[in-house]
C-alpha positions in Angstrom: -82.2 221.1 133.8 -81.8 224.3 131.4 -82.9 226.7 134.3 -84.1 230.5 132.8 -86.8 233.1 134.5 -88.7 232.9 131.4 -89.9 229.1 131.3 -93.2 228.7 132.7 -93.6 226.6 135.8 -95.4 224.2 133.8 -92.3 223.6 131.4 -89.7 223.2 134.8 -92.1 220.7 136.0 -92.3 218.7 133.0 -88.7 219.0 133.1 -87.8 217.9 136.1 -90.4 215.6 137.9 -88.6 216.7 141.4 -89.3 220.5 141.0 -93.4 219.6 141.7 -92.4 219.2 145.6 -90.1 222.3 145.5 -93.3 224.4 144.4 -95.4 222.6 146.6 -93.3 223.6 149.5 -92.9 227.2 148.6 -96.5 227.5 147.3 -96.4 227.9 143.8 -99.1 226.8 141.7 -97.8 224.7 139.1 -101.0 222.7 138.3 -104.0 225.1 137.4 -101.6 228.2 137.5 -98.8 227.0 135.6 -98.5 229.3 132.3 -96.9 231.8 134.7 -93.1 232.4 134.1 -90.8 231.2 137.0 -89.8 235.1 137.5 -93.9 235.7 137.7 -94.6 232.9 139.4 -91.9 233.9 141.8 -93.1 237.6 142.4 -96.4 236.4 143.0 -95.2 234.6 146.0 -92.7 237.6 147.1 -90.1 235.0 146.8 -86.5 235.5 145.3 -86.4 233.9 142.0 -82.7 232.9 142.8 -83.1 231.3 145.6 -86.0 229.5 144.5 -83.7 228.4 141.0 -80.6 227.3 143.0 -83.9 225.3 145.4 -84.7 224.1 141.9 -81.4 222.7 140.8 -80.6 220.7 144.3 -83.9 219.0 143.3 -83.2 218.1 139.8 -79.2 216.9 140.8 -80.9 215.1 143.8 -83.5 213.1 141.3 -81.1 212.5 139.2 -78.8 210.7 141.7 -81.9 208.5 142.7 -83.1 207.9 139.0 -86.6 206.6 140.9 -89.3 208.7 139.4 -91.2 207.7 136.2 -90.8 209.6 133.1 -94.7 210.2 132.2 -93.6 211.9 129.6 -92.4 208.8 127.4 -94.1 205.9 129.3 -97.3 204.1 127.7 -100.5 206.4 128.9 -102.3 203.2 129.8 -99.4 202.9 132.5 -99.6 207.1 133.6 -103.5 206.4 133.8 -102.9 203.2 136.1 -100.8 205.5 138.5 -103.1 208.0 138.4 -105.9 205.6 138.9 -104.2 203.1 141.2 -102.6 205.7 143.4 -104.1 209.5 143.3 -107.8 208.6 142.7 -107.4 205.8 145.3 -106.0 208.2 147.8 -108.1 211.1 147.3 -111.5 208.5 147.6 -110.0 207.0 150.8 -109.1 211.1 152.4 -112.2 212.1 151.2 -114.6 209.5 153.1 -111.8 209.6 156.1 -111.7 213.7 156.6 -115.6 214.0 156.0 -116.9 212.6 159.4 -113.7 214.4 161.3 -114.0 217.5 160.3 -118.1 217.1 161.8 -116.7 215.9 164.8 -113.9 218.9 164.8 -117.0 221.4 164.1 -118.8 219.9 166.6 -116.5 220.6 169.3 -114.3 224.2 167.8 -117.1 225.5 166.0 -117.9 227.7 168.4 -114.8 229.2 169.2 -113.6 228.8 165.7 -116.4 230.1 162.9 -113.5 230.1 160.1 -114.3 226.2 160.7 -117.4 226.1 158.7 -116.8 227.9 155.8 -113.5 225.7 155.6 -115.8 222.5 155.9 -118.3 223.9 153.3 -115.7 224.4 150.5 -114.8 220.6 151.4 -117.9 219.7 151.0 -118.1 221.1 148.0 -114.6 219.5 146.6 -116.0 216.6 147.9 -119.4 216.6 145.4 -117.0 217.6 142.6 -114.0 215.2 142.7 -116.5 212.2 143.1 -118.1 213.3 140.3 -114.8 214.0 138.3 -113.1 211.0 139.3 -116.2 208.7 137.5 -116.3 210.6 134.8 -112.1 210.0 133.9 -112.4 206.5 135.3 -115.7 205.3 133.0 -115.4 207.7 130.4 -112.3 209.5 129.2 -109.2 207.5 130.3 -110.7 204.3 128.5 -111.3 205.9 125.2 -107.0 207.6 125.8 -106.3 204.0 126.6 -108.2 202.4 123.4 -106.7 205.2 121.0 -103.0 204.8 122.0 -103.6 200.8 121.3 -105.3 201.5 118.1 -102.0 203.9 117.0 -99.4 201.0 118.3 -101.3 198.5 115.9 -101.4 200.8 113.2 -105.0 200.7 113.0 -107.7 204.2 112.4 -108.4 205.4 116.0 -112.2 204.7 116.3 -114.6 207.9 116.4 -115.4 208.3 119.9 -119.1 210.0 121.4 -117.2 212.9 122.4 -115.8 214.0 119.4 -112.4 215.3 119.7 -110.5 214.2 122.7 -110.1 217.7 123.4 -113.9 218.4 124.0 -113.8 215.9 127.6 -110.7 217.5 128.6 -111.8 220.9 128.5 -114.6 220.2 130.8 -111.9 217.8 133.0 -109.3 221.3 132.8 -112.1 223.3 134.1 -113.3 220.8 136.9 -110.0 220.7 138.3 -109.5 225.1 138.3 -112.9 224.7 140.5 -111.0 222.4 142.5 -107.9 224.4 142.7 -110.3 227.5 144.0 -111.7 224.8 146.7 -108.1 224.4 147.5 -106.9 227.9 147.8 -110.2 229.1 149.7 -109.4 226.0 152.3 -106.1 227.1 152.8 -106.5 230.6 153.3 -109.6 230.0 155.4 -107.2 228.3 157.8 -104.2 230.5 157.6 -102.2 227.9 155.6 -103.6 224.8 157.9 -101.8 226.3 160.6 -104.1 225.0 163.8 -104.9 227.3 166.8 -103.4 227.3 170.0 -106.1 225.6 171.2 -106.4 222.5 169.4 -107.1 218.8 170.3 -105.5 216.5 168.5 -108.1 215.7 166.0 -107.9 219.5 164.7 -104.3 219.0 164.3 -105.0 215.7 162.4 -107.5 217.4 160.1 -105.4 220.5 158.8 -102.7 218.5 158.6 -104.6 215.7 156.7 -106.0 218.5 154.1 -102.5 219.8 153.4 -101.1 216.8 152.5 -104.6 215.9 150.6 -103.9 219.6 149.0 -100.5 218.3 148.1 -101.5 214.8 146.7 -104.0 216.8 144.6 -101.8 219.4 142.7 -99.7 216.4 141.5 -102.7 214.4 140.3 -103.9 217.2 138.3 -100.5 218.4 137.2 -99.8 214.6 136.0 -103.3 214.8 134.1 -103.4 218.7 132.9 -99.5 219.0 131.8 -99.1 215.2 130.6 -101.8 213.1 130.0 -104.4 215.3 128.6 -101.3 217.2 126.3 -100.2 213.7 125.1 -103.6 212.4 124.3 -104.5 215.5 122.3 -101.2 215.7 120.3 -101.6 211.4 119.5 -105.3 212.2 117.9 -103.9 214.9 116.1 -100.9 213.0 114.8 -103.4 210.5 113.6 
């Protein structure tokens, strides 16, 4: 991976699928936040941007070595959609009905001692209303008509005129629905110091924070794989055509 302070986090991520879960674990935003540079994105976090580069690099040698993760970037999007579908919509559907009834049970109980707790569960709520919503939408609506017009360019054929108009007028309003979920995020995770649970947890506390940060996680690659690829690669095919 060509590695310079200049490229935007968006760019090393594209590059090198690996670097996602080096963000992830330092806390950059590569998803909804990723035009910043690496040296911005780096100062934002008060990390050093060479550690974080030579952090970068054992990623990208270590993928390499292991050769298992797709390349989005040239495989069909009918098969990127059926990932996203099959795995990240699936997951986030099955977290979302599984956390909603424990974090009422966790309220219930820490509440009290804990008021930070409801906020928290209101913003979740929220994400909960939105991503359901969103999630339809992709699934009936937008990924069908991506997965019609790359089979209409592999036959050679006009891409049919969709309802939307251009491709780019759905994915706009996708690109915005998923910064509101990145605020949902971010408000979630500082509301609960970074999902770190107090000393006085039960175990279901602990399973809830930890639950939402690995939800968190799940969710900044889903929308990186749809904001950075899909969406990009859908646009450029209509235009090419």
């Amino acid at each position: 991976m060509s590695m310079t302070i200049e490229k935007t986090v968006r760019e090393l991520a594209l590059e090198n699928p690996a670097a996602t879960r080096v963000f992830e674990k330092l806390g950059i935003d590569y998803c909804c936040g990723g035009n910043k540079s690496l040296e911005q994105a780096c100062r934002a976090a008060n990390l050093s941007v060479d550690e974080v580069i030579d952090t970068l690099e054992v990623a990208d040698h270590s993928a390499n070595a292991v050769q298992a993760i797709h390349d989005w970037q040239t495989e069909p999007l009918a098969d990127l959609i059926s990932h996203i579908t099959n795995t990240h919509h699936k997951y986030t559907r099955e977290e979302l009905a599984r956390l909603a009834p424990l974090f009422d049970k966790v309220c219930s109980v820490h509440g009290k001692n804990h008021p930070e707790l409801q906020p928290i569960r209101a913003s979740f709520q929220g994400l909960v209303q939105e991503l359901t919503t969103h999630m339809m939408k992709e699934e009936r609506v937008l990924f069908p008509y991506i997965v019609r017009m790359e089979e209409t360019v592999i036959q050679s054929e006009p891409i049919l005129p969709s309802p939307f108009g251009s491709v780019q007028n759905p994915v706009l309003m996708m690109e915005h629905e998923h910064d509101s979920a990145g605020n949902a995020l971010r408000a979630m995770r500082e509301g609960s110091s970074g999902y770190t649970p107090p000393p006085d947890a039960c175990i279901s506390y602990q399973t809830l924070y930890k639950a939402l940060a690995e939800l968190e996680s799940d969710l900044h690659q889903h929308i990186h794989l749809e904001n950075n690829i899909l969406f990009r690669r859908a646009i450029a095919m209509e235009k090419a055509h």
